[in-house]
C-alpha positions in Angstrom: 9.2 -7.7 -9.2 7.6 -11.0 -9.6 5.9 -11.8 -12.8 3.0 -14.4 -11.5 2.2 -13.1 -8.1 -0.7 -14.4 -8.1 -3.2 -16.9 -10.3 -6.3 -15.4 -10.7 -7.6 -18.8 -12.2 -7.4 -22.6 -10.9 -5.1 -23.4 -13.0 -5.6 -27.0 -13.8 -9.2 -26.1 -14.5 -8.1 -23.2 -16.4 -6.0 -25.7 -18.8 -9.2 -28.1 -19.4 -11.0 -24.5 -20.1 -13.1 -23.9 -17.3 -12.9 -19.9 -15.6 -12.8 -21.0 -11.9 -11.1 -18.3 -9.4 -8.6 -20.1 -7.7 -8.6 -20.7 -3.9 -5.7 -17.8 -3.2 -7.0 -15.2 -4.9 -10.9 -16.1 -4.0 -9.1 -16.3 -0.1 -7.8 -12.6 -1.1 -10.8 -11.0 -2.8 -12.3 -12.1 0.5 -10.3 -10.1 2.8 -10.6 -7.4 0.1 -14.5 -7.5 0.9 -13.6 -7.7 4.9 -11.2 -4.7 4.3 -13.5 -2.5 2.6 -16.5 -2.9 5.3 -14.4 -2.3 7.7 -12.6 1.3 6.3 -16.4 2.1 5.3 -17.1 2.1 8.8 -13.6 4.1 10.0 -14.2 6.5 7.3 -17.6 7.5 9.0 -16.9 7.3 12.4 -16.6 11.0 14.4 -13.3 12.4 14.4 -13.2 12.5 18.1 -14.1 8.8 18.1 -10.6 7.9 19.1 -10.9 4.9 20.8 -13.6 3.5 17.4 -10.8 4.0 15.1 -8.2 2.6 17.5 -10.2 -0.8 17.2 -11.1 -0.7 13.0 -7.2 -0.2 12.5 -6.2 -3.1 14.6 -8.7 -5.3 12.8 -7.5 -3.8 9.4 -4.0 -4.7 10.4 -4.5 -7.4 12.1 -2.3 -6.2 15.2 -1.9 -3.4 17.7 -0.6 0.2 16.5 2.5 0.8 17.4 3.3 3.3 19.6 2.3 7.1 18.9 1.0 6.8 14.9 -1.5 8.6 13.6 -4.1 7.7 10.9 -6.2 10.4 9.9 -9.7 9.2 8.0 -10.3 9.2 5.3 -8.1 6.0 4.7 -8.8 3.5 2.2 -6.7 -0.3 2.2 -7.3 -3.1 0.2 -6.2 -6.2 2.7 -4.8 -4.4 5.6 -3.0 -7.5 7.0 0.0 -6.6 4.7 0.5 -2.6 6.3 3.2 -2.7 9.1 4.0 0.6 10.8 6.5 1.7 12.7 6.7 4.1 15.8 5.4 7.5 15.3 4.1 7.1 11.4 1.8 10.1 10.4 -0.5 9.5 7.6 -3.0 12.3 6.6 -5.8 12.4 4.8 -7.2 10.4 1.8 -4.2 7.8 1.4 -4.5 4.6 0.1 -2.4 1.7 0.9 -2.8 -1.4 -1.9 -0.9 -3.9 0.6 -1.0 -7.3 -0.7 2.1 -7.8 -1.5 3.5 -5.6 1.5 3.8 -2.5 2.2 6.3 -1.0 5.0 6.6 2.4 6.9 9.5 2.4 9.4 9.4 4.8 12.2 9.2 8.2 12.2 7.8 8.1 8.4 5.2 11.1 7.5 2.8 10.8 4.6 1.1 13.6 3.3 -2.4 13.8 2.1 -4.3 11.6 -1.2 -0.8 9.6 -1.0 -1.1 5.9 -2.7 0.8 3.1 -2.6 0.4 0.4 -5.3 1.9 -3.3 -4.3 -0.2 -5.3 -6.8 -1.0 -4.7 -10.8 -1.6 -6.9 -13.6 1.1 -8.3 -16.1 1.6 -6.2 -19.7 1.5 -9.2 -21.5 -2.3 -9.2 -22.7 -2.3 -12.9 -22.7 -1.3 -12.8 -19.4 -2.9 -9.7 -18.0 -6.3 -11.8 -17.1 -4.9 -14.9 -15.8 -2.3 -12.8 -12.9 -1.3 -10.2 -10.6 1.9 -9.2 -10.1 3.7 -7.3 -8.0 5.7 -6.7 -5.1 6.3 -5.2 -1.4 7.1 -1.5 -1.0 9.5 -0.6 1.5 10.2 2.8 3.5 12.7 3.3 5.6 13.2 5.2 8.7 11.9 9.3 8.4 11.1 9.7 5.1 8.5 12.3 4.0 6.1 11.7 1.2 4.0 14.5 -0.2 0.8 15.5 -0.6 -0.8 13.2 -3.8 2.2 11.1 -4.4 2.3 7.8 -5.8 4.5 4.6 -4.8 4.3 1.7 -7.2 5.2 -1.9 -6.6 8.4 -2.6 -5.4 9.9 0.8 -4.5 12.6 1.3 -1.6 12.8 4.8 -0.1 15.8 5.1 1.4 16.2 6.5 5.3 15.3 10.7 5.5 14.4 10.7 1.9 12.0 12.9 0.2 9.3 12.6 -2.3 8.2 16.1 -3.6 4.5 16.2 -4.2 2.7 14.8 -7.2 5.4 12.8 -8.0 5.4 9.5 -9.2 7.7 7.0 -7.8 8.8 3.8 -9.8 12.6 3.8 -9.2 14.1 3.1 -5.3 15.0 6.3 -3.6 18.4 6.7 -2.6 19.0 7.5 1.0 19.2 11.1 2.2 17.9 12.1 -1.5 14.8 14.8 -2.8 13.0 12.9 -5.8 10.4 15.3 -8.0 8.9 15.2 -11.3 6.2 13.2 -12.9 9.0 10.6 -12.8 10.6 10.5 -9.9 14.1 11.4 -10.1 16.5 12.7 -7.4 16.7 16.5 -7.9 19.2 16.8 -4.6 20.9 14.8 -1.8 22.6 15.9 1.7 
């Protein structure tokens, strides 16, 4: 994980004492804004609206879906341009994807319902905690499924046909083949 992802503040007018948002993180509360209007409008489009939420995803991600994934509304993203899919993804309902820093679902991955994933965060330090984010890409690999209400914090690997029980809270990578439960994930099995 990196420390100073990201300065909140210009930093040279920071030193001289002067609060000024710098240009990266005013260029990423931006798309934060664009990526909120735009899941505001997927999130209240009909169901059978297929083709509508076809065309708000691609503009969320920047890119055409992939072949065969499904996104079922609501879904909630705070950039969007940092979600890549792979072929036959299945996200349910009520998931939300904090993406900054990267977040990445290889094929065949299923995602149960009120899942989130966390990329980004502030620094511990309190003298610190106002001037940064930190944080750092999440990556799952091929057929992994995540249940219902799970939670994925920054820079997590889930290994290929792993399992995360629901509720649990994953801070640790996931070892291939493994089943991780609890309120901290840890690996309960593995085949």
């Amino acid at each position: 994980m990196t420390d100073r992802f990201l300065p909140i503040h210009d930093q040279d007018l920071l030193a001289r004492g002067e609060r000024v948002l710098g240009a990266e993180f005013t260029a990423m509360h931006e798309r934060v804004l664009r990526a909120t209007e735009l899941t505001s409008r997927l999130n209240v489009l009909p169901f059978d609206d297929e083709a509508g939420r076809m065309s708000l995803l691609e503009q969320l991600l920047g890119r055409p879906l992939p072949s065969r994934v499904t996104i079922y509304p609501p879904f909630y993203t705070d950039h969007g341009l940092g979600l890549e899919l792979g072929e036959r993804v299945f996200i349910n309902q009520g998931c939300t994807f904090l993406d900054y820093a990267g977040i990445r679902l290889g094929a065949g991955v299923m995602v149960g319902p009120q899942v989130t994933f966390i990329t980004v965060g502030h620094p511990v330090d309190p003298e610190e905690r106002h001037r940064y984010l930190s944080g750092a890409p999440i990556d799952v690999a091929e057929n992994v499924w995540i249940g219902a209400g799970a939670t994925i914090l920054p820079g997590v690997s889930i290994g290929r046909d792993a399992v995360v029980a629901a509720g649990t809270v994953v801070a640790d990578d996931v070892p291939a083949a493994s089943l991780v439960a609890g309120p901290k994930g840890r690996v309960i099995r593995s085949w």
